[in-house]
N, C-alpha and C positions, 0 to 999 in steps of 0.2 A: 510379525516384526514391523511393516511399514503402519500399524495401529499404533505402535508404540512410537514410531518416529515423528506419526501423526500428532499424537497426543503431546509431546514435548515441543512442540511448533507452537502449535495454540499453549502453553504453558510458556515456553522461552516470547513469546510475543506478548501474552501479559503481561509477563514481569520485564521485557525490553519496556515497554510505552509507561508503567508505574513510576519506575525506576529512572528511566530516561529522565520524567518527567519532573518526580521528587526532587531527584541527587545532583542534576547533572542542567539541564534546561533553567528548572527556574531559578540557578543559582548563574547560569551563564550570564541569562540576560538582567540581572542586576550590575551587570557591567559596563560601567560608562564607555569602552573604547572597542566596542562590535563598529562593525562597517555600515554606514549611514547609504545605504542600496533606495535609490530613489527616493533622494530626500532626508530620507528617516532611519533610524534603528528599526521603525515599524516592521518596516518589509523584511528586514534580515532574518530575525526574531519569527516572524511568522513562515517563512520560508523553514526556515533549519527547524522549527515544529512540526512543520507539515510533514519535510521528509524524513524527518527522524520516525515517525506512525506511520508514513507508507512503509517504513523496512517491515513493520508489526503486520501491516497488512498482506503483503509480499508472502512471508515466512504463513500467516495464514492460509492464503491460497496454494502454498507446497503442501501446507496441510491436507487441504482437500483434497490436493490430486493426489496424493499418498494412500488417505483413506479410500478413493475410488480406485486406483490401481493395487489395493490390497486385497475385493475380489471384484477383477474386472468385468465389466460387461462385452456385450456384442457390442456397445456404441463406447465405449472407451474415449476413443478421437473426441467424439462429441462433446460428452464429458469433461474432457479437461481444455476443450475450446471453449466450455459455457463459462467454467472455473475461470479461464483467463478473462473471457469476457468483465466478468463481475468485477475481478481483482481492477482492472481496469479503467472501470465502469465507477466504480467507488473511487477508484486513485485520482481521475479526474474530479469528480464530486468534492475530495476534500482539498486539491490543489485547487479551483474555482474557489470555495469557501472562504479558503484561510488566507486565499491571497487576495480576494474579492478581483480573480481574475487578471491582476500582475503578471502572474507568472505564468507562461503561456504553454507550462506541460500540460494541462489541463485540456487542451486541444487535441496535443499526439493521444495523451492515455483516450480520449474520446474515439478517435479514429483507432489506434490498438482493439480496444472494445468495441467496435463496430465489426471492424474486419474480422475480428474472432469469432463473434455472434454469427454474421455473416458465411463462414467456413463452419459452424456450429450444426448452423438449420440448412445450409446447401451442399453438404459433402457425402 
């Protein structure tokens, strides 16, 4: 059963970030009257992108930990500290990106992924 719950994660996350993308984002931002966030419509547009595919991201790593706690191991804990890690580790990487560092979650999700890593390899 949590293969199956797996598997609709990674599927509802494709089709979240397609979909987002197609129907709903790039029809937003052809809108003259978004909120001008440091300066620009730039920043707003590129923020509400970014965390619109970290939800895809998120929903991915439930995946994982679904798929690992479907037949768990002796290091389980580890497991889904490493999971968090990455999830983390990536959510900074693409808040850093798309905001060329703006936006300062990029830091916490760094420190998150550290600490996880961190309680991953020392617990």
């Amino acid at each position: 059963m949590l293969l199956i719950g797996s598997f609709l994660l990674v599927f509802i996350g494709c089709i979240h970030s397609y979909l987002g993308e197609k129907y709903l984002l790039i029809r937003l931002f052809t809108r003259d009257n978004l909120p001008k966030l440091l300066g620009s419509d730039w920043f707003t547009k590129r923020v509400l992108r970014f965390a619109w595919h970290l939800t895809t991201l998120a929903w991915w790593g439930f995946a994982a930990i679904l798929y690992f706690l479907s037949q768990p191991s002796d290091n389980i804990r580890s497991e889904i500290l490493m999971i968090t890690a990455v999830v983390f580790a990536l959510s900074g990487i693409i808040s850093l990106l798309f905001t060329r560092g703006k936006h300062l979650s990029w830091l916490f999700f760094f420190v998150i992924a550290a600490t996880s890593l961190f309680g991953a390899l020392y617990s």
